[in-house]
GULODREN-343804 format. One record per residue (C-alpha): z, x, y; residue number from 1. Coordinates in steps of 0.05 Angstrom, whole numbers, plus 5000, padded with zeros to 4 digits. Layout:
<c3: Z&c1: X&c2: Y&nr: NUM>
...
END
This chain:
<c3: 2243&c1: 2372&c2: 1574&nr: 1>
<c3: 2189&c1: 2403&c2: 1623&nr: 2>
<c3: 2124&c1: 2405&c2: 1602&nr: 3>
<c3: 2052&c1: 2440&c2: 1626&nr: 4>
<c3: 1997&c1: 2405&c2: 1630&nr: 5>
<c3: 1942&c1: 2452&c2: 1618&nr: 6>
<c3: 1887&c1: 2437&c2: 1669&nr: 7>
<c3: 1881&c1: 2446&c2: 1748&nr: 8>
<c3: 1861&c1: 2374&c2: 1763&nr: 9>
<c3: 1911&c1: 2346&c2: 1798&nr: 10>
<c3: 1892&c1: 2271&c2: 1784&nr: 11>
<c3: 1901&c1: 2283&c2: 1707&nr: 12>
<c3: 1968&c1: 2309&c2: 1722&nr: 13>
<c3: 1982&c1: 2252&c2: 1767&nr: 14>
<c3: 1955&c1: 2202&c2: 1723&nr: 15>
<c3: 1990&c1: 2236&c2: 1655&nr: 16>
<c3: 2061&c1: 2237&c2: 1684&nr: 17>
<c3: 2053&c1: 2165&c2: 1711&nr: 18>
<c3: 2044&c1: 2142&c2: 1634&nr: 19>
<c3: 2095&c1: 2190&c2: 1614&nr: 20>
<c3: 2151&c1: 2170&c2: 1663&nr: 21>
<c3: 2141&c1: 2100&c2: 1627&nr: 22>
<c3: 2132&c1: 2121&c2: 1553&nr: 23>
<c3: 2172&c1: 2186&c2: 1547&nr: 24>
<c3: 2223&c1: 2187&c2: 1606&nr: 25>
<c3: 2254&c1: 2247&c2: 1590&nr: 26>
<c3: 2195&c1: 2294&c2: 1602&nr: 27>
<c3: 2181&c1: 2320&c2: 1672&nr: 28>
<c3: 2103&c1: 2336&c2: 1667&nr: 29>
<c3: 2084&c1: 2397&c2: 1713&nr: 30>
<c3: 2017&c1: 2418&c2: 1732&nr: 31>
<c3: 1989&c1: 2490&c2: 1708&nr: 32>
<c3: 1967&c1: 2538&c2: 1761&nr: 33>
<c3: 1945&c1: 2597&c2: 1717&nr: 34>
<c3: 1884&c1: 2620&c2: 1692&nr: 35>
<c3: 1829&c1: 2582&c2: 1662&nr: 36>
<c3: 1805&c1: 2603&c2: 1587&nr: 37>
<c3: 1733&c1: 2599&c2: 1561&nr: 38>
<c3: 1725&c1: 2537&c2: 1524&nr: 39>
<c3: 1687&c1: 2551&c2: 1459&nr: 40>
<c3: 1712&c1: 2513&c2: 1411&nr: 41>
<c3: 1675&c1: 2471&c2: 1362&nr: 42>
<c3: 1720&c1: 2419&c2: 1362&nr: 43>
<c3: 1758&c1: 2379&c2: 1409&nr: 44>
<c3: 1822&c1: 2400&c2: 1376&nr: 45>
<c3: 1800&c1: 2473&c2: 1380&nr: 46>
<c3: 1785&c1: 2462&c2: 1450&nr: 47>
<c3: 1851&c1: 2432&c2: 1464&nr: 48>
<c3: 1891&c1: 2485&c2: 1433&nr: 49>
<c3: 1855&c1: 2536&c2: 1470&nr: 50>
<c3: 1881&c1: 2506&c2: 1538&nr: 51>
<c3: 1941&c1: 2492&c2: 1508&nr: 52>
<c3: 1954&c1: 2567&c2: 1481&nr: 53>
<c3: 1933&c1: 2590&c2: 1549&nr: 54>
<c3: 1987&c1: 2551&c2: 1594&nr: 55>
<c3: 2046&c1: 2558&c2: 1536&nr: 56>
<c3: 2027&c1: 2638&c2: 1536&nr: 57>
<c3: 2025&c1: 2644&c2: 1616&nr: 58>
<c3: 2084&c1: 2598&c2: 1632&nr: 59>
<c3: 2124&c1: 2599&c2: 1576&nr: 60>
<c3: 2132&c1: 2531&c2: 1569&nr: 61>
<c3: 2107&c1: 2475&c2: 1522&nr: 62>
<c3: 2041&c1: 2458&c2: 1538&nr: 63>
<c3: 2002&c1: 2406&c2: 1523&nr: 64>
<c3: 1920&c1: 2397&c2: 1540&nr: 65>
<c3: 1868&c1: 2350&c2: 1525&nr: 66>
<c3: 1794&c1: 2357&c2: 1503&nr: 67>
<c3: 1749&c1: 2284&c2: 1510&nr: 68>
<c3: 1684&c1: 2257&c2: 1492&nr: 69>
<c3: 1646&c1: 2207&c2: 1474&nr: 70>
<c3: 1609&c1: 2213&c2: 1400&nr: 71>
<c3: 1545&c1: 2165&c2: 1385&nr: 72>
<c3: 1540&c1: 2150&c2: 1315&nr: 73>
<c3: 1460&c1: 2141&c2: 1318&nr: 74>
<c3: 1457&c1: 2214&c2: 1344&nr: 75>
<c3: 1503&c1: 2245&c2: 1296&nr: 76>
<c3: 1563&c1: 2236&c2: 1341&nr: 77>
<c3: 1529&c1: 2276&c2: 1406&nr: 78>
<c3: 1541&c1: 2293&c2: 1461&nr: 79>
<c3: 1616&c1: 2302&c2: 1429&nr: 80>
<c3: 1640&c1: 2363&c2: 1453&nr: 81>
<c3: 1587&c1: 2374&c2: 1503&nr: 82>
<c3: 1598&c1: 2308&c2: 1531&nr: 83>
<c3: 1615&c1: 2337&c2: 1600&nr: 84>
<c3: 1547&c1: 2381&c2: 1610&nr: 85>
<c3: 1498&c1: 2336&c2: 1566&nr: 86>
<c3: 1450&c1: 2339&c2: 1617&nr: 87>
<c3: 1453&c1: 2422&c2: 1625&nr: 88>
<c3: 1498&c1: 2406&c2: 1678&nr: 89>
<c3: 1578&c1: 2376&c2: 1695&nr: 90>
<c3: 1533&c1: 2317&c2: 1733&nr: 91>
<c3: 1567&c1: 2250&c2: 1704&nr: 92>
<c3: 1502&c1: 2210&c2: 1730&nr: 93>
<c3: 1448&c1: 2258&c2: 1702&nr: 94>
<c3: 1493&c1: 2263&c2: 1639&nr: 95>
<c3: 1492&c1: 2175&c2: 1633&nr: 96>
<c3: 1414&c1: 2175&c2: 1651&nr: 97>
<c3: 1405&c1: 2218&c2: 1596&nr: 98>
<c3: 1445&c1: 2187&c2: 1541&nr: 99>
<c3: 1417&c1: 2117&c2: 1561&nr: 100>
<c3: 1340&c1: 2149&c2: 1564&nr: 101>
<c3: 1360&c1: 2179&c2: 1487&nr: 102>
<c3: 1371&c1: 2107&c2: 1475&nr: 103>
<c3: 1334&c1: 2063&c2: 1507&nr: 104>
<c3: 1294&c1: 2041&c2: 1441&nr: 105>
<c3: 1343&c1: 2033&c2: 1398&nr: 106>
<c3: 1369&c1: 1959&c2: 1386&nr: 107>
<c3: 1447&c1: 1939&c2: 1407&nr: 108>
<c3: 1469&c1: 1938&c2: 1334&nr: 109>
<c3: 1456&c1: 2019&c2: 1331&nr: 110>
<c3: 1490&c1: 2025&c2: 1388&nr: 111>
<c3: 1558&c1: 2047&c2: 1363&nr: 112>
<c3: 1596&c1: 2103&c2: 1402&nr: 113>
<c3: 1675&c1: 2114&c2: 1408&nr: 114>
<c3: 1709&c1: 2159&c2: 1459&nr: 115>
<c3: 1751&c1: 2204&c2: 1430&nr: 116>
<c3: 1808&c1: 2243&c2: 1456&nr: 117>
<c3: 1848&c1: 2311&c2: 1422&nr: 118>
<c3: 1915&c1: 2331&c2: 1458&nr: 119>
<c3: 1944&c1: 2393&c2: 1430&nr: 120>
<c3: 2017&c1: 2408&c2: 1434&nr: 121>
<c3: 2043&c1: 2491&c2: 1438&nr: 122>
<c3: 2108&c1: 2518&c2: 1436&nr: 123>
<c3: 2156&c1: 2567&c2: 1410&nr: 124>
<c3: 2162&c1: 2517&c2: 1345&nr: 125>
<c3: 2084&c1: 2512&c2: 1345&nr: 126>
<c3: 2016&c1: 2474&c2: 1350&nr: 127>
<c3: 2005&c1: 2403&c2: 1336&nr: 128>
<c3: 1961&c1: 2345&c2: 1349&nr: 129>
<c3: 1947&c1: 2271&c2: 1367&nr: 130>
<c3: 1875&c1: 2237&c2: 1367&nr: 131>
<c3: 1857&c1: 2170&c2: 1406&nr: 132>
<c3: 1799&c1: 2137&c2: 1386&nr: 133>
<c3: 1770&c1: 2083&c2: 1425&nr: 134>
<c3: 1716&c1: 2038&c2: 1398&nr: 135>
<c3: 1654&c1: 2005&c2: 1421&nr: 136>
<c3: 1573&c1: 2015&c2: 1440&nr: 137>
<c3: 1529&c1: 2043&c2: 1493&nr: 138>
<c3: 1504&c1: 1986&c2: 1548&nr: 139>
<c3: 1437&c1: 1992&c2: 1567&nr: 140>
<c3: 1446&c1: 2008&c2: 1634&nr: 141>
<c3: 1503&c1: 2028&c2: 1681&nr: 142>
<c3: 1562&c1: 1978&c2: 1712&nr: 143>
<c3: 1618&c1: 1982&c2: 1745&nr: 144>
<c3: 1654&c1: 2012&c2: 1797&nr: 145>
<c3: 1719&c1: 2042&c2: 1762&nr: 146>
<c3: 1735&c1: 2097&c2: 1716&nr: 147>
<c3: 1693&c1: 2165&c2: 1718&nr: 148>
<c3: 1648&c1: 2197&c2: 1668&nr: 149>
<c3: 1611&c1: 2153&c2: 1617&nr: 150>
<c3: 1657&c1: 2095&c2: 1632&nr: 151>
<c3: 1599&c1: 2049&c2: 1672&nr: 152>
<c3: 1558&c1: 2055&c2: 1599&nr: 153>
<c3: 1612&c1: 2043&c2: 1550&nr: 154>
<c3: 1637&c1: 1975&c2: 1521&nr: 155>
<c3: 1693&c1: 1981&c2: 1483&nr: 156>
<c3: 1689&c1: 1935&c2: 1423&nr: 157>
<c3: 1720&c1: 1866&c2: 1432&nr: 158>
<c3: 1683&c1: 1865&c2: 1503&nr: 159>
<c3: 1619&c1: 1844&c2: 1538&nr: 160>
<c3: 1640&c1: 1895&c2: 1603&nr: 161>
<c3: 1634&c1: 1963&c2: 1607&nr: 162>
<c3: 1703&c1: 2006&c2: 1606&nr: 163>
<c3: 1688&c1: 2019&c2: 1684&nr: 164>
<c3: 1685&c1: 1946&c2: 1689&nr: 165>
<c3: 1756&c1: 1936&c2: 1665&nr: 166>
<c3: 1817&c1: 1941&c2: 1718&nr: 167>
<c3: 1838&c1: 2007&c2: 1714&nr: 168>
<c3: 1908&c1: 1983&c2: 1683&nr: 169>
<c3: 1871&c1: 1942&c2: 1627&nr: 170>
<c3: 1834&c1: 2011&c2: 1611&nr: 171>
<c3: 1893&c1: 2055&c2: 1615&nr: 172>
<c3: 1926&c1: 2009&c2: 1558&nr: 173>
<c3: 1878&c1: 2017&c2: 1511&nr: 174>
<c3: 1831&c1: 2075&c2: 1518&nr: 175>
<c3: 1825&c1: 2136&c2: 1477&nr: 176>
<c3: 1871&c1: 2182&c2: 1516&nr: 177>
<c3: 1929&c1: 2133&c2: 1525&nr: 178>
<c3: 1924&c1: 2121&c2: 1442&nr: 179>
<c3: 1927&c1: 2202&c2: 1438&nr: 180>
<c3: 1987&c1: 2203&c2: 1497&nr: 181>
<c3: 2017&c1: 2145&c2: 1456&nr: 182>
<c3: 2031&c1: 2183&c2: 1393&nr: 183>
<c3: 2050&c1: 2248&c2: 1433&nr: 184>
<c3: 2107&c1: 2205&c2: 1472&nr: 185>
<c3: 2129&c1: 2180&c2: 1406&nr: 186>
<c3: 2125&c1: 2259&c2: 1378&nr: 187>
<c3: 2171&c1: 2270&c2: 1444&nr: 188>
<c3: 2225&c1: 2221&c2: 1434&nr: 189>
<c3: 2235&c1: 2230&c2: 1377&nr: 190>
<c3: 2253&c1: 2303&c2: 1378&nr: 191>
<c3: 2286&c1: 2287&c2: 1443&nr: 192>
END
């Protein structure tokens, strides 16, 4: 089965159809070279399906896509869906500083925060979804050296390092996105 992935980043593709190969053999992930649709969804499912419709409508193929955050309980599960431009801008350091300046006062046990990722599914037989959800707390300051994003301020729970302080396999095993590519392998197989 060939698949679109519905984005123009290269290193998602890469990285997607590496856990794919392993998980859901049978699928030969492609990368999507059309256009790009507005994202204004209010969810991260809505924003998934909106890639998602985009690729399947311009290639014709299934398509999947992904939308990704990370939701603090203390402020009412922000940034969320704006996780990518909290700061105003798509600057992943301006966008930490300004989570860990929103909480700098408050005390570890308020801490709480999960990343969450949404891949929607499209094609002719038509839309579904799969949700990762990865546990854990803010730090109070930045560390580590891997992963991208919020990664050097997140702890996933059952840790004292941040998820950019975890080998890149050990992340990969658990985080949000390979919990949501998970249960779209197992989707896959099993309709084969």
């Amino acid at each position: 089965m060939k698949l679109v992935l519905a984005t123009h980043n290269q290193g998602k593709v890469d990285e997607l159809r590496a856990i794919l190969s392993v998980s859901a053999p049978a699928v030969e992930l492609v990368g999507y070279d059309g256009p790009e649709p507005v994202e204004d969804g209010t969810s991260y499912l809505e924003n998934a399906l909106i890639k998602a419709r985009a690729a399947h409508r311009h290639t014709g193929l299934p398509a999947i896509a992904d939308d990704s955050g990370i939701a603090v309980e203390i402020l009412g599960g922000s940034p969320g869906i704006f996780t990518a431009i909290w700061s105003g801008s798509k600057d992943n350091v301006a966008n930490r500083q300004l989570l860990l300046a929103q909480l700098r006062d408050i005390a570890d046990e308020h801490r709480q925060a999960a990343f969450i990722c949404t891949i929607a599914m499209v094609d002719d037989e038509g839309e579904r979804s799969f949700t990762g959800i990865w546990p854990g707390r803010v730090a109070r300051e930045e560390r580590g050296e891997y992963g991208h994003g919020y990664d050097p301020v997140f702890i996933p729970e059952g840790f004292e390092v941040t998820a950019a302080e975890l080998e890149p396999e050990v992340k990969n095993s658990m985080s949000h996105r390979s919990l949501a590519l998970e249960q779209l392998a197992a989707y896959l197989n099993a309709v084969g």
